[in-house]
C-alpha positions, 0 to 999 in steps of 0.5 A, a space after each residue: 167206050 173211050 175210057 175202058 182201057 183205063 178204067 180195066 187197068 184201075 180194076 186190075 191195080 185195085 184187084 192186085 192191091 187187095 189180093 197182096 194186102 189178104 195175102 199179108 193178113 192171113 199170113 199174119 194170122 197165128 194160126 200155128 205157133 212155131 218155135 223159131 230154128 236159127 241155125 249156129 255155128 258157135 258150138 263146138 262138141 267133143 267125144 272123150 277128148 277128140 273134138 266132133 267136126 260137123 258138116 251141118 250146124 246144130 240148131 237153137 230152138 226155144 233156146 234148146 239145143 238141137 244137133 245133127 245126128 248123122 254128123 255125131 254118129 261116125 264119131 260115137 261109134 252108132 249105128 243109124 239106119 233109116 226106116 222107111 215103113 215106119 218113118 223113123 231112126 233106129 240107133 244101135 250103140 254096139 257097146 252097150 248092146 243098146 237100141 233106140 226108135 226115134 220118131 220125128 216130130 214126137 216126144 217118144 223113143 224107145 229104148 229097147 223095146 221100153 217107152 221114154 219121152 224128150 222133153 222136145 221132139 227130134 225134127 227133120 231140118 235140111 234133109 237132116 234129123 235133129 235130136 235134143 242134145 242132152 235128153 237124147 243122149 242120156 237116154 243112150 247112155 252117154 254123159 252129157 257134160 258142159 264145158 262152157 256155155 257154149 261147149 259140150 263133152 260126151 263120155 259113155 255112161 258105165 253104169 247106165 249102160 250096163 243096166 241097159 243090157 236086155 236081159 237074157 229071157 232065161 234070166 229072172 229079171 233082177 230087183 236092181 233091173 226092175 227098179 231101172 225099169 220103173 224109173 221110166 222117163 215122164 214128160 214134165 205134165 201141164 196142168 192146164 189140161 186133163 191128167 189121169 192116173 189109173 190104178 188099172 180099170 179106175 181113172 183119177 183127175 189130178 189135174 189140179 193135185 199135181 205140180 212139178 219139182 226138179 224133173 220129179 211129179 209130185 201128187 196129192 195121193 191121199 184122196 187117190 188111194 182113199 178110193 182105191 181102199 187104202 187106208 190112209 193116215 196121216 200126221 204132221 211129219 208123215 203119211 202112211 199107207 195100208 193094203 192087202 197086210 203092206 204098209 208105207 210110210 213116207 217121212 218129210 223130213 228124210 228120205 227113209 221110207 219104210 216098207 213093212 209087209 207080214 213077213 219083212 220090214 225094209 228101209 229104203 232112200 226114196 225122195 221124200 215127200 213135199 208138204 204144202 200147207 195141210 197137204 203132203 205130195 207124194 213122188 210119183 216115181 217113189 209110189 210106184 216102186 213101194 208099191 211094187 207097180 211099173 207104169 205106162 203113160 198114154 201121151 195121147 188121153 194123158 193117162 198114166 197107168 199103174 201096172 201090177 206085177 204078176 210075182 208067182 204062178 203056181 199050177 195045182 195039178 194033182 187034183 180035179 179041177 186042175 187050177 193055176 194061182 196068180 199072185 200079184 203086186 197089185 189087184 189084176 183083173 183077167 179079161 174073159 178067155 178067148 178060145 185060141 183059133 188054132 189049138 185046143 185052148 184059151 188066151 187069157 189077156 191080163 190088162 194092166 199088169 207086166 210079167 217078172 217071171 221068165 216068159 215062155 212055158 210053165 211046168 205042167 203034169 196033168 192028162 188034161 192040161 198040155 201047156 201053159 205060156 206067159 207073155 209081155 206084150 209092149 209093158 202094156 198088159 200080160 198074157 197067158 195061153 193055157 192049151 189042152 190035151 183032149 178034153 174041152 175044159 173052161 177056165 173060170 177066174 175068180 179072185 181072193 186079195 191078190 190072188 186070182 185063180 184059174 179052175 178049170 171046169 166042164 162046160 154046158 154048151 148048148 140046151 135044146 128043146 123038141 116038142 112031140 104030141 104028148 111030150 116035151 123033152 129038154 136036151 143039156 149037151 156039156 163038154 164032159 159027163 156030168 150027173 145032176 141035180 134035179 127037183 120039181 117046185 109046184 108052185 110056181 111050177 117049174 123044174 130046177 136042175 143044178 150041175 156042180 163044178 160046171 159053168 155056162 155060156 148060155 142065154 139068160 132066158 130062152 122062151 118056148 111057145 110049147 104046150 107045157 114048157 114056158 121058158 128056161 132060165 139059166 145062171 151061174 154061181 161064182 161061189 165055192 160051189 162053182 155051180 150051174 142052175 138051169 130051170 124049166 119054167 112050166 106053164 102045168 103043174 106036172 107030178 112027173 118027168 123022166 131023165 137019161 143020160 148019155 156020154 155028153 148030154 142029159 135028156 129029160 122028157 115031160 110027158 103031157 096028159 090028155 088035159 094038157 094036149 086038149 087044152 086051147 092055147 092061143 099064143 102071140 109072137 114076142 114081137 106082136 104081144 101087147 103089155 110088159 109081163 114076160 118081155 125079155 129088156 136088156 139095158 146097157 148103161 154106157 161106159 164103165 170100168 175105166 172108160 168113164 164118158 162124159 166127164 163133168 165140170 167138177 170131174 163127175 163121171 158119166 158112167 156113175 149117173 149112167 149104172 144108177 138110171 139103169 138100176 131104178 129103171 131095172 126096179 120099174 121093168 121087174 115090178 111089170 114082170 119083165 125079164 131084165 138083162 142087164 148087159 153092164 153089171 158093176 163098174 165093169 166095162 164090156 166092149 161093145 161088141 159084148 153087149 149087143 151079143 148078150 142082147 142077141 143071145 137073150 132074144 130081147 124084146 127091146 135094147 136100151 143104151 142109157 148115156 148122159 150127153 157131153 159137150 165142149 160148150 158148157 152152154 150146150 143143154 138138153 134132152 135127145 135120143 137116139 134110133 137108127 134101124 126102123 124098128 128102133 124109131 117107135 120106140 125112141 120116139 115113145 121114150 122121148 116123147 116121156 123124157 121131154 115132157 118131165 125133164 121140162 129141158 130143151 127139146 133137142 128130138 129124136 135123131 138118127 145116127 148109126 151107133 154100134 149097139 143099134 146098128 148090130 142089134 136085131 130087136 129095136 132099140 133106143 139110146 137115151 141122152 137125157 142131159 149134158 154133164 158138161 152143162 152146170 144146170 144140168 149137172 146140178 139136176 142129175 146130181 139129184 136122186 129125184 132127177 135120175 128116178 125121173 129119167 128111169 120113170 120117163 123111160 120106163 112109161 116110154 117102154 110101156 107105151 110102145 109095147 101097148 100100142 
């Protein structure tokens, strides 16, 4: 008791000593990397010849100047506005009838509506913004002169600031303009991480096919191009290009490409091309302009895009089915039309492809078409609204070289099915009258009915529990014919069936003998019948089109090995007797919300996602699937249970998680992870054909499993 006072005091002390000396170390941890500010006041700046007093010092950072932009503006004559919602600086220059977004902390700025990148990003600093002085003002148009080392001189740029003049949206956008336009300021890319071009749905690493020269990227495109079906010759001095009746040729030796079509040859002063070794580098910028692309670069996945222009729209309306011809630059591929929520009509979005054609309406004379309008949105992805006077036509793409036609057919909406005591009747609604084409097959029997220049929006399959009708099967042709086929899959061979038809809907009747409304069915559920034969499977391999998934350590995508599992699962089930749909065909990439309604729509049995797992730690490693409703549990399990046991890999379970595809699907469903592609001895592995014949087979007897218990 005598020595507390003392002893508290030491534990004070010692308690102050070690929080100061972690204070010190965490302070000390470089946690975030900053560059240092130092405010200067050894820069002196002038406008034409009248020097521009400033009341803040500008700033040095990473030895890049930085200045205040409110002080320059009274003196240059801008108008700087401040908004609020969006956190950023709107700059006007008057005389150049030039705007510009500048976004603190980010490399991006638009200048009339276009995206371009800073080398640095502005900053807030005392209350203040700070833009880098001369990326900033070139992109405003003005020169940037240095006088001395520690002097600067800003003068308009006449020519740069004609060509930032936003064009009248009546004007035709002029070739001089298109080039400006494709000169869009890139960031200088690091080659120590990711970086992808994409010709429209196809994404390329060039992360180590790249390097930059003199603000110019320089790209081995060779190998790029090859995948893209160009062909590709190359020899000592040169190296050439040829696509769709156009052909590129790059000299090393000058600056003179020559660009030949099926009707022209023309010679134009691009940079030229860099020659390292055996490879030729070709400019990024010069790629785009001969092939008559624009780009947009994606800061955030590091992609950068090469959009097709659309050239020429011409509308055939002088006969039925009226059709609209889109040519491009460049292969486009339209989304699937999207009925308009408030008009009689369809959107049409086109990703990765801009407009050099006047927005707004299109010239129509049709009694079926009413408008047709083309718009831009952020040189991103084109636009097309098609809107109708009356009739419920349904635009059908298909697509020759580069041309992509729009007819527009009549639609089957809906097909019905009514059970009487001695007759079953199939009712076809279309949106216009139609006559069909009808013929009985005995065996198997069934009843096919074909509908011409007509399209359909209907299940694959629909199952009936019927005395004489089993299920209807539906599909749609996309060949010249442009034909629907539907057929009635019929548990009798029947001799006859009798047919009406109405303004907007085709009746047929099967009238059923005594025999066969006599005869003893005993029917199961779908969802209680044991076995394969006739269970409805749809399997959604991952991914696709230009959403690859995992990527691999050699750049191997997820979506390759993903669609080859799908397709040797697909040959199992179909050798059972089961109906495939497949949600994913081809590099194509669905959205998710597609997939789960294709496996609504079809009623499916079962629902399986087939992915390959990726990871950050390349050490990561083994089998895993996926479940999240109940019903989904059993069969995940089942799959599983197979997979573990022939992969022979670590056995990472069974796991819950609420996936889209899961969560919205009404049968159960599971999604395989068989193994990680970011893993080398995984990799190898799902390299091997007998590696993804496993995976299918592992799957397959998991499926059989469940539905035989």
């Amino acid at each position: 008791m005598v020595y507390y006072p003392l002893m508290k005091k030491i534990f004070i002390f010692l308690l102050i000593v070690s929080f100061s000396y972690t204070s010190l170390v965490f302070s000390e941890t470089p946690s975030i990397k900053k560059d240092p500010v130092v405010p200067t006041s050894n820069y002196s700046f002038f406008f034409n010849d009248s020097k521009i007093e400033l009341d803040s010092p500008p700033l040095l950072i990473n030895e890049q100047l930085f200045i205040p932009l409110r002080d320059f503006s009274s003196h240059l004559n801008l108008d700087v506005n401040y908004q609020l919602k969006d956190d950023a600086y709107v700059i006007n220059v008057p005389k150049s009838r030039l705007s510009a977004l500048f976004i603190p902390n980010s490399t991006e700025v638009w200048v009339n509506q276009k995206k371009q990148y800073l080398n640095q990003a502005p900053l807030n600093y005392n209350q203040r913004l700070y833009i880098p002085l001369i990326d900033s003002f070139k992109s405003l148009a003005f020169n940037v002169e240095r006088l001395s080392t520690q002097s600067y001189k800003l003068s308009v740029n006449p020519k740069q600031a004609s060509l930032s003049k936003t064009p009248d949206s009546s004007e035709k956008l002029s070739p001089s303009l298109l080039r400006q336009i494709d000169n869009l300021q890139l960031p200088e890319f690091e080659d120590d991480r990711p970086l992808y071009i994409s010709f429209g749905t196809s994404l390329h690493n060039i992360q180590s096919e790249f390097f930059n020269k003199n603000g110019m990227t320089y790209v081995n495109f060779a190998p790029i191009l090859k995948k893209e079906k160009f062909k590709v010759t190359q020899t000592k001095d040169s190296i050439s290009i040829s696509k769709n009746n156009k052909t590129i040729t790059w000299s090393i030796k000058n600056r003179t490409t020559k660009i030949k079509t099926r009707h022209s040859t023309e010679n134009r002063p691009l940079i030229k091309p860099i020659k390292k070794g055996k490879t030729i580098f070709l400019p990024l910028q010069a790629v785009v302009i001969a092939l008559d692309y624009n780009l947009h670069w994606d800061s955030r996945d590091r992609i950068i895009t090469l959009l097709s222009h659309i050239k020429k729209i011409k509308v055939n309306d002088k006969k039925h089915p009226p059709t609209i011809t889109i040519t491009s630059s460049g292969p486009i591929s339209p989304k699937p039309p999207k009925p308009s929520f408030w008009g009689n009509g369809y959107y049409i979005k086109i990703p990765y492809a801009i407009s050099q054609l006047n927005q707004g309406n299109i010239p129509v004379n049709d009694r079926d078409l009413k408008t047709i309008e083309l718009s831009n949105h952020n040189d991103e992805f084109s636009e097309l609204f098609v809107g109708f006077n009356n009739s419920k036509l349904y635009p059908h793409i298909s697509k020759k070289g580069l041309d992509t036609t729009i007819t527009f057919l009549n639609m089957i909406n809906k097909v019905e099915v009514f059970a009487d005591t001695n007759k079953n009747i199939v009712d076809i609604y279309s949106s216009t009258p139609v006559k069909p084409k009808l013929w009985l097959s005995k065996n198997p029997s069934k009843l096919v009915i074909d509908y011409p220049k007509i399209v359909n929006h209907l299940p694959e399959i629909q199952r009936y529990n019927l005395q004489l009708i089993d299920r209807i099967r539906t599909s749609f042709s996309s060949k010249s014919s442009l034909r629907t086929r539907i057929v009635v899959d019929l548990k009798e061979t029947i001799s006859t069936y009798n047919i009406s038809t109405t303004q907007d809907k085709t009746s047929i009747t099967f009238f059923l003998n005594e025999e066969i409304v006599n005869k003893k069915r005993y029917i199961t559920s779908r969802s209680k019948g044991k076995g394969l034969k006739n269970k409805v499977i749809v399997l959604d391999a991952g991914h696709g089109g230009r959403d690859p998934g995992g990527v691999g350590i050699h750049h191997e995508f997820e979506k390759t090995y993903a669609l080859d599992i799908t397709e040797r699962l697909k040959k199992l089930l179909l050798n059972e007797g089961v109906y495939v749909v497949e949600a994913r065909k081809g590099d194509t990439n669905p959205s998710l919300s597609d997939r789960v309604s294709i496996a609504n729509k079809n009623k499916a049995d079962a629902l399986i996602s087939i992915h390959i797992n990726y990871f950050i730690n390349k050490n990561t490693a083994g089998t895993e699937t996926y479940y999240y409703k109940y019903k989904d549990k059993k069969l995940a399990q089942e799959i599983h249970k197979e997979m573990a046991k022939a992969l022979k890999r670590p056995n990472r379970g069974v796991k819950r998680s609420k996936l889209y595809v899961l969560n919205h699907s009404n049968m159960p469903g599971a999604l395989i992870e068989p193994l990680f592609i970011t893993n080398p001895t995984e990799l190898a592995l799902l390299k091997k054909p007998s590696t993804r014949q496993k995976i299918a087979e592992a799957t397959y007897r998991g499926i059989r499993n469940y539905f035989s218990k």
